[in-house]
MOPAC internal coordinates of N, CA, C and O (Angstrom, degrees):
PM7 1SCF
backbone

  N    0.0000 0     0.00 0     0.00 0    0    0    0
  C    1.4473 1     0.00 0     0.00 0    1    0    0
  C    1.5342 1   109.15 1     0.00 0    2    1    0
  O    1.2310 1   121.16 1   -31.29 1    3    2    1
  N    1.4884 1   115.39 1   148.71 1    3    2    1
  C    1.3935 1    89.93 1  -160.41 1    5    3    2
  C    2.1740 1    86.01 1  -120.48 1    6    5    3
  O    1.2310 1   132.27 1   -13.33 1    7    6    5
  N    0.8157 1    93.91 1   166.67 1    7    6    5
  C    1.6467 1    87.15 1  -166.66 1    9    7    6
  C    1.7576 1   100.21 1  -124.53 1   10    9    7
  O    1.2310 1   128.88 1   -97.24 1   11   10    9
  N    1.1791 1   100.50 1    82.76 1   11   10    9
  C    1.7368 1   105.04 1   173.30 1   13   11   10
  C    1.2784 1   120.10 1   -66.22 1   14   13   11
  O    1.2310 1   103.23 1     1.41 1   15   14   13
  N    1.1367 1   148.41 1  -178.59 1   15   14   13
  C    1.4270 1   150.99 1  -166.06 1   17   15   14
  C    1.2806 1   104.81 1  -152.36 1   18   17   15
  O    1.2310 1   125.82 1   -16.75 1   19   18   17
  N    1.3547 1   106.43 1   163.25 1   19   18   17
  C    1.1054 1   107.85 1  -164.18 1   21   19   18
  C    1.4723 1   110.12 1  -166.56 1   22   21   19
  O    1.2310 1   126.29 1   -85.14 1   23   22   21
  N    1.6427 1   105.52 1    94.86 1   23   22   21
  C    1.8800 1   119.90 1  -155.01 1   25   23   22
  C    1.4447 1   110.03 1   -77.01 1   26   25   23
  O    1.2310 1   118.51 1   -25.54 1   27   26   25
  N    1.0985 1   120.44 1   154.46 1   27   26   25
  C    1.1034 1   112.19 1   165.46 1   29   27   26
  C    1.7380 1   107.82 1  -149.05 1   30   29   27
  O    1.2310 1   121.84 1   -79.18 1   31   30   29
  N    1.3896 1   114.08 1   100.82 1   31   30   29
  C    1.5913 1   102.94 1   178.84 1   33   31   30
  C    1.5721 1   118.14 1   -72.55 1   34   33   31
  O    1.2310 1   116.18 1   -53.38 1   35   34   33
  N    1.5465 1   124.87 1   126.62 1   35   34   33
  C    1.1777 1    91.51 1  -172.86 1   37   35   34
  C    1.8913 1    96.53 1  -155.76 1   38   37   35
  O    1.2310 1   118.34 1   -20.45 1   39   38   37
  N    1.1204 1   120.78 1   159.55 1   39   38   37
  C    1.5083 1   104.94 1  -154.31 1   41   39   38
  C    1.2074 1   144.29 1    31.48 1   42   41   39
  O    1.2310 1   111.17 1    94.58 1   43   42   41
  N    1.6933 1   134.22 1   -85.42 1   43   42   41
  C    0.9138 1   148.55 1  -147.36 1   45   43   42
  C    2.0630 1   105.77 1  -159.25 1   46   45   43
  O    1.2310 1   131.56 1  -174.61 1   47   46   45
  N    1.7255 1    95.28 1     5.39 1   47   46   45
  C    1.5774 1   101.72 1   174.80 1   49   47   46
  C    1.3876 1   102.56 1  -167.71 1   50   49   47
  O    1.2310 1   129.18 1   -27.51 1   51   50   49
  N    1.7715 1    99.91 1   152.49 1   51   50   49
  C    1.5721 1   103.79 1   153.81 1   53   51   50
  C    1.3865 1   120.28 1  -102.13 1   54   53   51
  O    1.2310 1   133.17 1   -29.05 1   55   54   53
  N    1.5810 1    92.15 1   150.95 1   55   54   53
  C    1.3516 1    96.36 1  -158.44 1   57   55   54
  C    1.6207 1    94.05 1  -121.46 1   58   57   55
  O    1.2310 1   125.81 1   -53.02 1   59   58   57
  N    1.4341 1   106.45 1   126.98 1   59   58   57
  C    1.4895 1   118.84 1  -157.75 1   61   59   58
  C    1.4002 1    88.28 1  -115.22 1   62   61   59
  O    1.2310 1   116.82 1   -62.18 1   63   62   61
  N    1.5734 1   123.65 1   117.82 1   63   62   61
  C    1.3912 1   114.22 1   150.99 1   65   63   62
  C    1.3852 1   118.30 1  -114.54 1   66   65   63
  O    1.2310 1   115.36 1   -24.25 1   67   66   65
  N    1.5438 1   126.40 1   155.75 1   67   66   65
  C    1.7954 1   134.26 1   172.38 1   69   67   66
  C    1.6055 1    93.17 1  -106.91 1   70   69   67
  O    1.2310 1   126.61 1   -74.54 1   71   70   69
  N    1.2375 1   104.90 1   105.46 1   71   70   69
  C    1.8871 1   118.13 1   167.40 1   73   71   70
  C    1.8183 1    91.18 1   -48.53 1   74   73   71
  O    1.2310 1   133.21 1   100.52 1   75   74   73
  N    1.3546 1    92.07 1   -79.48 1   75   74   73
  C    1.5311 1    89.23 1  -173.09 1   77   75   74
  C    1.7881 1   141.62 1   -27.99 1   78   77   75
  O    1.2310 1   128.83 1   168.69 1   79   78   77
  N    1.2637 1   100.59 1   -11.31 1   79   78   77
  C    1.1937 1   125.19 1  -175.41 1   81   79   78
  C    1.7676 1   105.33 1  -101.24 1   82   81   79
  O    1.2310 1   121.86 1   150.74 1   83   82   81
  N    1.1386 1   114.04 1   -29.26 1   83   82   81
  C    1.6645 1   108.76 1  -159.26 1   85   83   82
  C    1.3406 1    95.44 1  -122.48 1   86   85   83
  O    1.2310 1   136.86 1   -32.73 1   87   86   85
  N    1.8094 1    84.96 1   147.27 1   87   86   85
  C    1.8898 1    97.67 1  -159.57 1   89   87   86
  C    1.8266 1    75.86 1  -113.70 1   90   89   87
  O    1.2310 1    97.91 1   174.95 1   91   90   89
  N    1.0983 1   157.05 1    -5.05 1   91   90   89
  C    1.6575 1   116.77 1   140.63 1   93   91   90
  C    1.7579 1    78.77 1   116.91 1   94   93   91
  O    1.2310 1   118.90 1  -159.77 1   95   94   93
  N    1.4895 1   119.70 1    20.23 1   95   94   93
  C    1.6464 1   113.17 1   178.81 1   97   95   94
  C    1.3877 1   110.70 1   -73.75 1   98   97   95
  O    1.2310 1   109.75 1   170.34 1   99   98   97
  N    1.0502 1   136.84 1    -9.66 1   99   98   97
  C    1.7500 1   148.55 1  -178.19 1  101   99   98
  C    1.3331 1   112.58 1    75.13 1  102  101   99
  O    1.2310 1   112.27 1   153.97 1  103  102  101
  N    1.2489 1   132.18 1   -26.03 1  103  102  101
  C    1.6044 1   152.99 1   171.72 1  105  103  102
  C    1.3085 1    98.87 1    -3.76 1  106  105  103
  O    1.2310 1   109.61 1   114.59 1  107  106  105
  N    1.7217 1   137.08 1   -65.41 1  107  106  105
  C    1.4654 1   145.91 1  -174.97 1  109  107  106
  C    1.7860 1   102.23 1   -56.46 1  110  109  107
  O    1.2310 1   118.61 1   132.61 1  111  110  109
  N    1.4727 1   120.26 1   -47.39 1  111  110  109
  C    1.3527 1   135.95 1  -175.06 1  113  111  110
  C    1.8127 1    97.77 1   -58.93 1  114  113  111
  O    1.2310 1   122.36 1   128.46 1  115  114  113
  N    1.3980 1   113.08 1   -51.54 1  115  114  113
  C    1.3172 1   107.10 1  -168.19 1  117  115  114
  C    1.7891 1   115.43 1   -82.23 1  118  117  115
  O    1.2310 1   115.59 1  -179.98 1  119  118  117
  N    1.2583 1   125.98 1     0.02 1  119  118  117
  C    1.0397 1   140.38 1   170.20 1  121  119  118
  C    1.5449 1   117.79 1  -111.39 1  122  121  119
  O    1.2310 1   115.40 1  -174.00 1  123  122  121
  N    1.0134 1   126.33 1     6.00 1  123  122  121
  C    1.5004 1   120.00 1  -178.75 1  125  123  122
  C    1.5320 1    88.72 1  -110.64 1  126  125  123
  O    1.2310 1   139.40 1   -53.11 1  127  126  125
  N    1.5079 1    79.98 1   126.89 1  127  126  125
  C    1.7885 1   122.71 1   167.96 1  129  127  126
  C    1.4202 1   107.48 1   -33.42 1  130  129  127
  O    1.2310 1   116.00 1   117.87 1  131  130  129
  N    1.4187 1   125.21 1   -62.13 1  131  130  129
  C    1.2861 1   134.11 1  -143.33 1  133  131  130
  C    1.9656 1    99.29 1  -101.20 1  134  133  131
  O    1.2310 1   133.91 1   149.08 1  135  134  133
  N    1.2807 1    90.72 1   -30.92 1  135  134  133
  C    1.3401 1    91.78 1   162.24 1  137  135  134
  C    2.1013 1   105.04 1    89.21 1  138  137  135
  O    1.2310 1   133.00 1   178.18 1  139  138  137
  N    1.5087 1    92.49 1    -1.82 1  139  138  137
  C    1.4781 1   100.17 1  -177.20 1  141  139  138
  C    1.9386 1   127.30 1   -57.75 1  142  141  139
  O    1.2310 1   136.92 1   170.05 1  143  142  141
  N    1.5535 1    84.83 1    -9.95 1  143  142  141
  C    1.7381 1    77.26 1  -179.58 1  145  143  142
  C    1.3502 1   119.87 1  -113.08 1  146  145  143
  O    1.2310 1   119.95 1   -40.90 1  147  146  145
  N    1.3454 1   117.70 1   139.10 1  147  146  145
  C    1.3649 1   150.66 1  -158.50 1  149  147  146
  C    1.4098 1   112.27 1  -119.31 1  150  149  147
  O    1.2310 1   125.47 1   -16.77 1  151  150  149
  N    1.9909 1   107.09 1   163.23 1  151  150  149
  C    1.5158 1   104.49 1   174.40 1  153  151  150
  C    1.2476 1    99.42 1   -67.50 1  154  153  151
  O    1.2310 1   117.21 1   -11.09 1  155  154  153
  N    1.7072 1   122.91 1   168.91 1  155  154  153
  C    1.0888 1   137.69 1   145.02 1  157  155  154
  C    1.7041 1   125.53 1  -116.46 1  158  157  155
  O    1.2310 1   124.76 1   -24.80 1  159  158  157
  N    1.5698 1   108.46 1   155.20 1  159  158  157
  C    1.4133 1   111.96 1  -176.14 1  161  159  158
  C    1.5994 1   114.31 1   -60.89 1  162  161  159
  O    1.2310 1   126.83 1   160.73 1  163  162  161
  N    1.3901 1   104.46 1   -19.27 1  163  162  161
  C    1.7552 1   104.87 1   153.84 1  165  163  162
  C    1.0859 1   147.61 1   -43.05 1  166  165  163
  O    1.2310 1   108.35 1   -30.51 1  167  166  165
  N    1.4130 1   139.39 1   149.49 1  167  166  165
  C    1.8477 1   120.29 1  -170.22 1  169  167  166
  C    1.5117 1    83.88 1  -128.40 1  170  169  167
  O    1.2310 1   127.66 1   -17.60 1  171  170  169
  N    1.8519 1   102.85 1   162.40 1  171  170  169
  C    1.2507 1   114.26 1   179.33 1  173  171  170
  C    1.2790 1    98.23 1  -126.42 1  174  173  171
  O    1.2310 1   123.09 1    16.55 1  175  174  173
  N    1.6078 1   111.68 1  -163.45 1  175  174  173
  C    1.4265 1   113.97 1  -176.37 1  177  175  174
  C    1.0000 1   112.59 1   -34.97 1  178  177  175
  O    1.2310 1   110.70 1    98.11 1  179  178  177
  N    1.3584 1   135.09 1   -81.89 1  179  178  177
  C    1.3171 1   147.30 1  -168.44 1  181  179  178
  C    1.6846 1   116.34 1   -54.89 1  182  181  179
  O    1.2310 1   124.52 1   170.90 1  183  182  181
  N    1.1262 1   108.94 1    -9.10 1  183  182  181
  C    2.1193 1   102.00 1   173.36 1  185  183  182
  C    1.3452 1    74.71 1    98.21 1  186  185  183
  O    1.2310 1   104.43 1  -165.75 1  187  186  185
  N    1.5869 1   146.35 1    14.25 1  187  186  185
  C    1.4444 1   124.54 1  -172.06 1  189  187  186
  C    1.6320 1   112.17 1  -107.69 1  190  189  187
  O    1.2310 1   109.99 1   -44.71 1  191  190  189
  N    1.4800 1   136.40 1   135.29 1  191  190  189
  C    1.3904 1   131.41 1   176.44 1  193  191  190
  C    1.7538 1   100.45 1   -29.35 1  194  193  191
  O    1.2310 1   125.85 1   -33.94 1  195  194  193
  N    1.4204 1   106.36 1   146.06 1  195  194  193
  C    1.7683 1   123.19 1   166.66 1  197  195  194
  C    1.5594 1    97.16 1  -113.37 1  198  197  195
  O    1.2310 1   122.89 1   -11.82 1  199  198  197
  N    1.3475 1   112.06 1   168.18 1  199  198  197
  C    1.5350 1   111.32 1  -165.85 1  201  199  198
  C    1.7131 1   100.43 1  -118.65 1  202  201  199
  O    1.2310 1   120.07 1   -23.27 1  203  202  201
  N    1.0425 1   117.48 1   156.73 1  203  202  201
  C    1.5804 1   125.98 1   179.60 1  205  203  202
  C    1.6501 1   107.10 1  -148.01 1  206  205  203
  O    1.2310 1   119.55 1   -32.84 1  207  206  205
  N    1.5058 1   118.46 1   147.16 1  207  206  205
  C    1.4766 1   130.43 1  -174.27 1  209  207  206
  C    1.6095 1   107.34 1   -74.67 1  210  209  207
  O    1.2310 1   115.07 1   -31.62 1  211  210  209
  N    1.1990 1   126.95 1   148.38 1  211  210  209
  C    1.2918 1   139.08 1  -174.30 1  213  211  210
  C    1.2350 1   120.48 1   122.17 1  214  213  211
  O    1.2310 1   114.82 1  -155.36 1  215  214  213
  N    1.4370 1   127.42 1    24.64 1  215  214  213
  C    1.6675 1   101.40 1  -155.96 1  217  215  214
  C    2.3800 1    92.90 1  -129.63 1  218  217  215
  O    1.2310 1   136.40 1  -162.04 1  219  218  217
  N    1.5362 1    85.86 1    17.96 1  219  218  217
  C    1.7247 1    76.39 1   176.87 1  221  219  218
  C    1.4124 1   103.00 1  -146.20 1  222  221  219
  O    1.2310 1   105.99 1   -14.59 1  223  222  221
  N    1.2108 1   143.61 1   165.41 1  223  222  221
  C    1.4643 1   132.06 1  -140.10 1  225  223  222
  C    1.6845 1    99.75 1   -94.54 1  226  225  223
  O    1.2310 1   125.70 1  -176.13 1  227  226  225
  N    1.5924 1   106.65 1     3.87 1  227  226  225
  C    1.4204 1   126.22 1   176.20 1  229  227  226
  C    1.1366 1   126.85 1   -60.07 1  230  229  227
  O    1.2310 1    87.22 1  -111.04 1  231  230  229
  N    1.5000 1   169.65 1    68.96 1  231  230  229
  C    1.2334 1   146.36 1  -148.46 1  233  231  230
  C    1.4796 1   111.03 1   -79.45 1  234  233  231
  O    1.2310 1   121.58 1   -35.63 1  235  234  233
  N    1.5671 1   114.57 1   144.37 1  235  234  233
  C    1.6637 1   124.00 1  -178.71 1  237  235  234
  C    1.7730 1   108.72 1   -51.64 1  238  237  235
  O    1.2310 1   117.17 1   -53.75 1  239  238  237
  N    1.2526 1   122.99 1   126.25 1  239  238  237
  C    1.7217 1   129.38 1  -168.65 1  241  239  238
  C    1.6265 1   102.85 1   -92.92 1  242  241  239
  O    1.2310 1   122.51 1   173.71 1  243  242  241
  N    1.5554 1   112.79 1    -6.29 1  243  242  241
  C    1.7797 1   112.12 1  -168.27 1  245  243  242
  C    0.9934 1   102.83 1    65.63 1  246  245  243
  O    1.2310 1   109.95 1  -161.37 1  247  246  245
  N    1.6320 1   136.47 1    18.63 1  247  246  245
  C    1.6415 1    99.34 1   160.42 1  249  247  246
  C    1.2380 1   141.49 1   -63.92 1  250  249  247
  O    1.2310 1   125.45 1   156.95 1  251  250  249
  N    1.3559 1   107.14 1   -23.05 1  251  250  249
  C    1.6808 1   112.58 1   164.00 1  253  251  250
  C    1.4915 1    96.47 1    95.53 1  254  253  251
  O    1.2310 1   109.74 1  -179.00 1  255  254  253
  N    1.3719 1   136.85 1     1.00 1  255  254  253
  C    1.6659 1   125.69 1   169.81 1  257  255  254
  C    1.4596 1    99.77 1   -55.53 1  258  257  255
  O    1.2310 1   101.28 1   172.42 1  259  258  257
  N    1.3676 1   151.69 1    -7.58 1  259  258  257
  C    0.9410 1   139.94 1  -144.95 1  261  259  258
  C    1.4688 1    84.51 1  -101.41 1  262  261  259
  O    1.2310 1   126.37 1   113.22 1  263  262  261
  N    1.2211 1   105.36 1   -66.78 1  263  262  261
  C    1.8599 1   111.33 1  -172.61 1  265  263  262
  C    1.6542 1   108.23 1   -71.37 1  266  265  263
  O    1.2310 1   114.89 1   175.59 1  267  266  265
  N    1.3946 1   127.30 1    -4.41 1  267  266  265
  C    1.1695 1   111.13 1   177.05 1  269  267  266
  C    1.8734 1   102.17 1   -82.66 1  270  269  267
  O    1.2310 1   114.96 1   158.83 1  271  270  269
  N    1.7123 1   127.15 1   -21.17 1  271  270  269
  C    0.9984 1   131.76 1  -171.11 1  273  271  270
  C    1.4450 1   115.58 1   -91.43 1  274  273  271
  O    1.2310 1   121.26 1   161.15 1  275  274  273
  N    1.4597 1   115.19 1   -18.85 1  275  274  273
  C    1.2716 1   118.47 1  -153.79 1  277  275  274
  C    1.9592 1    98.46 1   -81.99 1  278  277  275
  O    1.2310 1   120.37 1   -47.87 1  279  278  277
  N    1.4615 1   116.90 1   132.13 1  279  278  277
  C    1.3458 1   119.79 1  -156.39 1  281  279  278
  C    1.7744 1   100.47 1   -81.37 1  282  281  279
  O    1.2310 1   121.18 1   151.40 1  283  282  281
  N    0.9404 1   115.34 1   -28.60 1  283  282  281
  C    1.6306 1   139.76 1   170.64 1  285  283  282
  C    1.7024 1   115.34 1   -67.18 1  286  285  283
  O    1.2310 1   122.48 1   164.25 1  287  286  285
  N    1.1661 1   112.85 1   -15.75 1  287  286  285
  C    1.4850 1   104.23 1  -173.94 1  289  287  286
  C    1.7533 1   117.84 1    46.80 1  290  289  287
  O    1.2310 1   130.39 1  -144.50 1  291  290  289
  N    1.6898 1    97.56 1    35.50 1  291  290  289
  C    1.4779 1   100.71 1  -171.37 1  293  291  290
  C    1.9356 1   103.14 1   -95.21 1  294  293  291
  O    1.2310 1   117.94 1  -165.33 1  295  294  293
  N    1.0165 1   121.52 1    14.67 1  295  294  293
  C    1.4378 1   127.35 1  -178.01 1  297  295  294
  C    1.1148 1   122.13 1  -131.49 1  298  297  295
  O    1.2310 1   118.01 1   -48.21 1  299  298  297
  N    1.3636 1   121.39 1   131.79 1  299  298  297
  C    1.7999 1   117.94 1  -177.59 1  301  299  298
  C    1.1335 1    93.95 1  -127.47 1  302  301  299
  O    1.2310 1   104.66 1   -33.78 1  303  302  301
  N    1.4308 1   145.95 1   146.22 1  303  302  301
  C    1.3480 1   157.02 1   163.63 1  305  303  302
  C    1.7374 1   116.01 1  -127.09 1  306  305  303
  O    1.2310 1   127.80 1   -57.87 1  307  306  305
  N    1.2586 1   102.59 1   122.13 1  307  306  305
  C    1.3238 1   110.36 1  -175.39 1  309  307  306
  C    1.3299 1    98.81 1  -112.19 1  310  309  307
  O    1.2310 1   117.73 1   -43.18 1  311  310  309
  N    1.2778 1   121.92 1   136.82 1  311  310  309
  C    1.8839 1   136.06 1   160.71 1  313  311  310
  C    1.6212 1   111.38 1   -78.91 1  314  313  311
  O    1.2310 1   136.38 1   -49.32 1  315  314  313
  N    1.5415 1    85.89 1   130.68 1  315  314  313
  C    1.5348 1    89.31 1   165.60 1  317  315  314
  C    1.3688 1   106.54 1  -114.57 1  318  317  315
  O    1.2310 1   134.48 1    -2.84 1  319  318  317
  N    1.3428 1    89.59 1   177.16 1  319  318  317
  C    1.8114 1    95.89 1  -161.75 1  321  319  318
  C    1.4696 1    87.72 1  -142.77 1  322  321  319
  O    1.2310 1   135.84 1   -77.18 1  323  322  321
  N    1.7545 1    86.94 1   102.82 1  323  322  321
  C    1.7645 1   108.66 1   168.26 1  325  323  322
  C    1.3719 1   115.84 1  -116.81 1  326  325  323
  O    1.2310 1   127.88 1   -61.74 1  327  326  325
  N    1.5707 1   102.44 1   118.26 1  327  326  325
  C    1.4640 1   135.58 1  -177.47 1  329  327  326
  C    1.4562 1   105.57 1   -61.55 1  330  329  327
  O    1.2310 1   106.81 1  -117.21 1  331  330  329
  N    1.3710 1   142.16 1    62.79 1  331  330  329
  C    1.1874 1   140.70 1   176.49 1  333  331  330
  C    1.5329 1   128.81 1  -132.38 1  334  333  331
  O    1.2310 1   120.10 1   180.00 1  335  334  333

């Protein structure tokens, strides 16, 4: 199985997802603070939507609750650190 990625820079983190890894349970969606993640036109294991950041006027903060919840270990979130 080959496990593609799938980046997404976006506020204050990147947000790394593996489709192949995520069965599309929303679990990361219902725990993120900002509330930024949404379905995507992507499929995951199951033929089911995977979720990606952008979809609320919120931008992603990198805290990473998303990947600490996600049961799949299908999310990595890295913080950036913008000097502004």
């Amino acid at each position: 199985m080959e496990l593609k990625a799938i980046r997404t820079e976006e506020g204050r983190g990147i947000f790394t997802l593996f489709p192949g890894l995520c069965k599309g349970c929303g679990l990361c969606m219902d725990k993120c603070p900002t509330q930024t993640l949404g379905w995507s036109e992507d499929l995951g294991l199951y033929g089911t939507p995977v979720v990606e950041p952008g979809h609320s006027n919120k931008e992603c903060t990198g805290c990473g609750i998303c990947e600490t919840f996600c049961p799949d270990c299908a999310i990595k979130v890295e913080r950036i650190n913008k000097n502004t």
